[in-house]
N, C-alpha and C positions, 0 to 999 in steps of 0.2 A: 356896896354901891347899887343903886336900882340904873341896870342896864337895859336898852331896848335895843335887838338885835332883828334890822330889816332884812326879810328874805331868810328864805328856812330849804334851799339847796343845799348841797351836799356841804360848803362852803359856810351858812348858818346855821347850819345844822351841828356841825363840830364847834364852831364858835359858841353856840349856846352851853353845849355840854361842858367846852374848858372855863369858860367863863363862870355857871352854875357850882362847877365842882371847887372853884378857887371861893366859894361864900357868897357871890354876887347875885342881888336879886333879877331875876332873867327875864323879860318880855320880849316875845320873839311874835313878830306881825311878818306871815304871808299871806297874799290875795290868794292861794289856792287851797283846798280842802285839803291839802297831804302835804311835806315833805318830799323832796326832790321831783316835784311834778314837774319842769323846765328841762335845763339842761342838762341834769343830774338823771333825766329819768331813765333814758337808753343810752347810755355811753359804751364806748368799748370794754372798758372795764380796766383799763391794760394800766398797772404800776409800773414803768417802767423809769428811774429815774434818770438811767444815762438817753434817752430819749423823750425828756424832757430839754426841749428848745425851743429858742426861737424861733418863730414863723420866718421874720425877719434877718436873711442868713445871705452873706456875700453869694450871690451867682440867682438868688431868688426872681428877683426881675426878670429876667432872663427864662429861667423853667416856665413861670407863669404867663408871658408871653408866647413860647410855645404850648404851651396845656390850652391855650385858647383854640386851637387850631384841632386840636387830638379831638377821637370821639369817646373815650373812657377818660375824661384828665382828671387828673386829684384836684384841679382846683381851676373855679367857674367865677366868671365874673360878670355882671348882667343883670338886668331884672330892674324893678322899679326904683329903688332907693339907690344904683349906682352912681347918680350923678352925686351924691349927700355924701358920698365915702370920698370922693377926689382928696377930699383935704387931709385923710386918714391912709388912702396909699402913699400919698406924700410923705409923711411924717414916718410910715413903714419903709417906703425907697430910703429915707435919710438913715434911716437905722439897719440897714444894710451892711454897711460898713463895716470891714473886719475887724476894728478896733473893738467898735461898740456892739457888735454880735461878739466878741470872745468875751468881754463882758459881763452881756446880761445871760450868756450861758451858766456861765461859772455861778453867775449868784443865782438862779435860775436850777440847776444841779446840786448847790449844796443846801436849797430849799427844800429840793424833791427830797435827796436822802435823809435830811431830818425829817419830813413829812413822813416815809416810809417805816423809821425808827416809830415816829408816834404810834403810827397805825401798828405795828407790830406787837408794840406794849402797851394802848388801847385793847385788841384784840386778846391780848393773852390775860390781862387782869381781869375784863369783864367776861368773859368767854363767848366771845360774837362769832357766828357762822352766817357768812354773807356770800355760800357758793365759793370762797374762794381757793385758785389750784394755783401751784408753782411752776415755772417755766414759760419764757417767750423765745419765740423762734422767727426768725427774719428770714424770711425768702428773699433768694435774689436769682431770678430767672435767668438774664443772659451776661455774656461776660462782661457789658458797657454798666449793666448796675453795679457789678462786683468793683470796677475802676472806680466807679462814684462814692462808696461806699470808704474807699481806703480814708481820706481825709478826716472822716468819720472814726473809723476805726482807730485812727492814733489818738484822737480824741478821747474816747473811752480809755486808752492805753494812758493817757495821763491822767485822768481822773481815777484811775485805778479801778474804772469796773469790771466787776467779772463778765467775760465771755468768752466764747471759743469759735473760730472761722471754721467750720467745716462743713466737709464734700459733699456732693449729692445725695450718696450712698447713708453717711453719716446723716444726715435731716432726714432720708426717708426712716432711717432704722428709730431716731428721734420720736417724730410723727409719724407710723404708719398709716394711715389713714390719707397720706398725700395723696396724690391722682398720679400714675405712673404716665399718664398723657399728658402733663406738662414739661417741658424744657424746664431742667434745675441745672445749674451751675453751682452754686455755694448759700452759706445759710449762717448767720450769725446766734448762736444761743447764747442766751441771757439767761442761765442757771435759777439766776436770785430772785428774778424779777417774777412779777405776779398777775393774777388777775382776779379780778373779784365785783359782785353784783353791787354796783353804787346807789343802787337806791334800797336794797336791802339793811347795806350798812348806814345808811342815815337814817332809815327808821328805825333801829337799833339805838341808834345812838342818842336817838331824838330820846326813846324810850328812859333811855338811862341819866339825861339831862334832866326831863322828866321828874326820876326819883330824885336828882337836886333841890328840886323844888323849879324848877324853870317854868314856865306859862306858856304855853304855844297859842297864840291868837291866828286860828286860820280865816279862810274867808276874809281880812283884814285888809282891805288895801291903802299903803301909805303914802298919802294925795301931794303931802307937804311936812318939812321940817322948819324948826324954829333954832337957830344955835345957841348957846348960853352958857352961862354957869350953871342953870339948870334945862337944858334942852327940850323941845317938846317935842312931840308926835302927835301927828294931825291924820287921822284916820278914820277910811269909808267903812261898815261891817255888811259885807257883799251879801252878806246869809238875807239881809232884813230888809225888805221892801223896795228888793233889789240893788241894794247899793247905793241907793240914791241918793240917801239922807244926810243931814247934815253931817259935818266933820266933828267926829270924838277929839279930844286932844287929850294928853295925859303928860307927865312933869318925868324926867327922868336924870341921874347925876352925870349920864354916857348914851350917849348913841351910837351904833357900830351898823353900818351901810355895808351888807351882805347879796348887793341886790342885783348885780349882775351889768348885761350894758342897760338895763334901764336905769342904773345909778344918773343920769344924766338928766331925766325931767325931774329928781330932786335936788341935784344941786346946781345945776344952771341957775332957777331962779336965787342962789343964794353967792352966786358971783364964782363958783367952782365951776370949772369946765375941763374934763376930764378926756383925750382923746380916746372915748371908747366905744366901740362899734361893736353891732354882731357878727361874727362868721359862724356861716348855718352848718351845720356837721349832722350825715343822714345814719341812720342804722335800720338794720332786717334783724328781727328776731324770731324763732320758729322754733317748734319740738324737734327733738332728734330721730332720725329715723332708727327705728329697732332694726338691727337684723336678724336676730334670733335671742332667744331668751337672757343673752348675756352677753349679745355682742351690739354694741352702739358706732355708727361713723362719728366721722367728726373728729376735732382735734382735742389732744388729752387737754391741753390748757391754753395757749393761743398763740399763733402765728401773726406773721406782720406778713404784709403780702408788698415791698420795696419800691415797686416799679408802679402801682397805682395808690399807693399809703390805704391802704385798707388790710384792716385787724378783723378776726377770724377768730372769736372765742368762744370757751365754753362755759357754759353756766348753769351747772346743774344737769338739766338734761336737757335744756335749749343749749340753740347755737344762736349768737347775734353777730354780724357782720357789720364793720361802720367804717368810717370815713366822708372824703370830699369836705372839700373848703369852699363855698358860697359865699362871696361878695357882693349886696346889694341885692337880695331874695328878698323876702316878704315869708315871715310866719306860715301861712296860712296856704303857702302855694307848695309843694312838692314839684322837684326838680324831676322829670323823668329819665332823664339821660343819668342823673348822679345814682337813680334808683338801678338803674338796668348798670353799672359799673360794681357796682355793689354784687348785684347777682352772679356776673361775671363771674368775676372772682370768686366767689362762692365755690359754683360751677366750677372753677378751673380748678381749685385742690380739692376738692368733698362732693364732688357729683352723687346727687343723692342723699348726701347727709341729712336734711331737711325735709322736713313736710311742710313744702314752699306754701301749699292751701290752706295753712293755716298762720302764716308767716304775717306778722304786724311792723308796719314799716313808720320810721318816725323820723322828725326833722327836729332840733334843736339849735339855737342860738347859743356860740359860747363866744363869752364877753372878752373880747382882746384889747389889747393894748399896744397901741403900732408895735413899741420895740420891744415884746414878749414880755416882761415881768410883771408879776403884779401889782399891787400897792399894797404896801402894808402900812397900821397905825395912826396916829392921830392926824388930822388934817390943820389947816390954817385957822379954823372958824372953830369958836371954843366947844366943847365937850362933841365936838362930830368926829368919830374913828370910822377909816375907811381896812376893809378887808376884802377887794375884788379886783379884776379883770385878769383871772387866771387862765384864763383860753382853753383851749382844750386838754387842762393837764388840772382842771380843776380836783379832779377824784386821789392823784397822784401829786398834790404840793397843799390837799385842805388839812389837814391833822396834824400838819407843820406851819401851816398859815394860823389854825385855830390858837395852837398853845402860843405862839410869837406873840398875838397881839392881845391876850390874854395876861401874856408877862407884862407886856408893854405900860397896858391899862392900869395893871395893879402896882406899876412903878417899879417890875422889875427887869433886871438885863437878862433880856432870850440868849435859848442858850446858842441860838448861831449870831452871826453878822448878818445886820441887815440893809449895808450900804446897797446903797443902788435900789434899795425893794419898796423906802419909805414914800410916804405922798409930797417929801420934798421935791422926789424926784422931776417929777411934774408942776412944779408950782403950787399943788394943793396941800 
C-alpha cells in the first residue's frame, strides 16, 4: 500500500519504520528540517512504564488547585490560550473518576510495556545506541510524599512491576551523587526501567525506515487532507519561495495522522473534533561537570524528584532536567518560574553537576487527551488512520503504538488489546 505518514516525531517516526519494514510504500511529510524537532526534541527521556498514567487521576483537581498557589508547582495554569482549554479541563475533571482513571491506566500500562518490549527488540536487532542507561530512582523528600505515594505503590504491586521501597541510606548508596543537604526519607527503584536520548533514537530509526525504502518529505507542511478510497495530501514545500506556493497534492491507499495536538486544524475542517490540547512540558540540558579525569557528578541514569515531578537524567555526558505541566502557555513564551523550578531541583540533588553557562533550556507541547490514552487506528472517514495524543509518555508507549497500528493497517490482530485505545473511543 502507498502510505502517507503526517508528522515524523518520535511517534512518526517509528510508525514510518514499522510500516516500511511490513512492504508499505512510506511518504512521511514534516514541516521541519529533522526528525523529533517538536516534542520529541528535549524530553526527559525516562521509559518508565509502571509510571505511565493518567494526568487525569481521582484527587487531581484538587493537587492542581493548590499548585496554583505554590511558587515551584509541577503544574501552571495561565497565559493566553487558558480561556480555549475550559472545555478540555472539563472533560479532564469528568475523567477523574476512579472508575475511569483505573481504566485508562490499565490499558495505558499494558501499552507502555508492549512499547518497551518493542524497543528492546528494535534496539537488539538493529543495534541502536541512543545514550541509553538502566535504572529510575523516585525521591521522596518528606514523610507526607511517602503517605502519597502508598496508593501508588499497591498499584505497581498489581501490575506486578518490579521495584523496591527503600531508605535513605539505600538511594544515597544507589545514587551517590545525591546532595547529602537534602531531607530524604525513602526512594522507590525501578530496576528495569530506562532512560534513553529520544531524539537520538528517532534519527536512528528514521535511518533504518530509510533503508526500507520510506521517503522522508521535510520541510513539507500538510495544509489540508482529502478522505477516500484513495486519500490525498495537500501540501506546502516550506524550502521553496518560502512556503508560499501553491498546494502539491499527491493520491495515497492510507493516511496515518502522527501529528500531534496540531492534528486538530486537519481534521476539524473534515467533521473530526478531537479533544486534544497542548500541555507545555520544559527541560535544561547542560554538559556534566568533570571533576577529575574520571570522576563525573550527576546521576548514574535518572531520578524522579516526587514532590515537584521533575526528572534528572543522564545522557551521555549531559544532564537534562524536565518537567511542569503548562495549561494555556503560548510556544513562543518561556515560563520563568517553571524554568527556575527546574533549576531547583537540579540544585537540590547535583549542586554543581552542571555547567549551567552553557545549559540550553527548551519548552515543548505534548499532545493530551483529557482522559490520558491515546488513540490508536483507523478513524470514521475512509482511508484516515489516527496514531496520536500520547502526552507526555510519547518516547515510552511509541514502538508499541507504531507496531499496533501497523498490524491494524495490514489487517492484522496486535498482539495486545486495544479496547479503550481505538478512535471509537472518541467518536472519531
Amino acid at each position: 500500500m502507498r502510505v502517507a505518514v503526517i508528522g515524523a516525531g518520535i511517534v512518526g517516526a517509528t510508525s514510518a519504520y514499522e510500516l516500511a519494514r511490513d512492504g508499505h510504500a512510506v511518504t512521511v511529510y514534516e514541516r521541519h528540517a529533522g526528525v523529533a524537532s517538536e516534542t520529541s526534541f528535549a524530553n526527559a527521556g525516562v521509559v518508565a512504564p509502571g509510571y505511565v498514567t493518567p494526568w487525569a487521576a481521582p484527587g487531581m483537581p484538587g493537587k492542581v488547585l493548590r499548585h496554583l498557589l505554590e511558587r515551584h508547582a509541577p503544574v501552571r495554569i495561565g497565559g493566553a490560550d487558558v480561556l480555549g482549554r475550559i472545555p478540555w479541563l472539563w472533560r479532564w475533571w469528568r475523567a477523574c473518576r476512579p472508575a475511569v482513571y483505573q481504566a485508562n491506566r490499565s490499558r495505558m500500562y499494558g501499552l507502555a510495556r508492549y512499547s518497551r518490549q518493542q524497543l528492546h527488540a528494535l534496539t537488539q536487532a538493529l543495534g541502536l545506541d541512543y545514550e541509553q542507561a538502566r535504572g529510575v530512582l523516585v525521591l521522596l523528600r518528606t514523610p507526607r510524599d511517602l503517605k502519597q505515594v502508598q496508593a501508588g505503590l499497591q498499584v505497581l504491586e498489581a501490575l506486578q512491576v518490579n521495584f523496591e521501597l527503600l531508605d535513605a541510606a539505600q538511594c544515597r548508596q544507589l545514587e551517590p551523587g545525591l546532595s547529602p543537604a537534602v531531607p530524604l526519607v525513602a526512594g522507590i527503584s525501578l530496576p528495569q526501567d530506562e532512560v534513553g536520548n529520544c531524539r537520538q533514537f528517532a534519527q536512528q530509526i528514521k535511518a533504518e525506515a530509510q533503508r526500507h525504502g520510506a521517503r522522508f518529505l521535510f520541510q513539507h507542511d500538510v495544509r489540508a487532507l482529502v478522505p477516500g478510497t484513495t486519500p490525498r495530501v495537500a501540501s506546502h514545500d516550506l524550502s521553496r519561495a518560502g512556503g508560499s506556493g501553491d498546494a502539491v497534492e499527491a493520491a495515497f491507499d492510507a493516511v496515518l495522522l502522527c501529528t500531534g495536538h496540531q492534528s486538530d486544524g486537519l481534521l476539524r475542517p473534515l467533521g473530526l473534533r478531537l479533544p486534544i490540547a497542548p500541555v507545555y512540558g520544559y527541560s535544561v540540558t547542560a554538559p556534566l561537570s568533570v571533576v577529575d579525569e574520571v570522576t563525573v557528578r550527576g546521576p548514574r541514569a535518572a531520578v524522579m524528584d516526587e514532590k515537584y515531578k521533575v526528572a534528572i537524567t543522564r545522557l551521555g555526558q549531559r544532564i537534562r532536567v524536565a518537567g511542569s505541566a503548562e495549561i494555556g502557555g503560548v510556544p513562543s513564551q518561556m515560563n520563568a518560574a517553571a524554568l527556575a523550578t527546574l533549576y531547583k531541583v537540579l540544585d537540590d540533588w547535583f549542586p554543581g553537576a552542571a555547567r549551567l553557562a552553557q545549559a540550553r533550556a527548551w519548552k515543548g507541547a505534548r499532545p493530551m487527551l483529557p482522559d490520558g490514552p491515546p488513540v490508536l487506528g483507523r478513524s470514521r472517514l475512509p482511508g484516515l488512520w489516527l496514531n496520536l495524543g500520547h502526552g507526555s509518555s510519547g518516547w515510552a508507549l511509541s514502538c508499541g503504538s507504531a507496531r499496533a497500528v501497523a498490524d491494524l493497517l495490514a489487517g492484522r490482530e496486535p498482539a495486545i488489546d486495544l479496547t479503550g485505545l481505538t478512535p471509537q473511543r472518541l467518536g472519531a
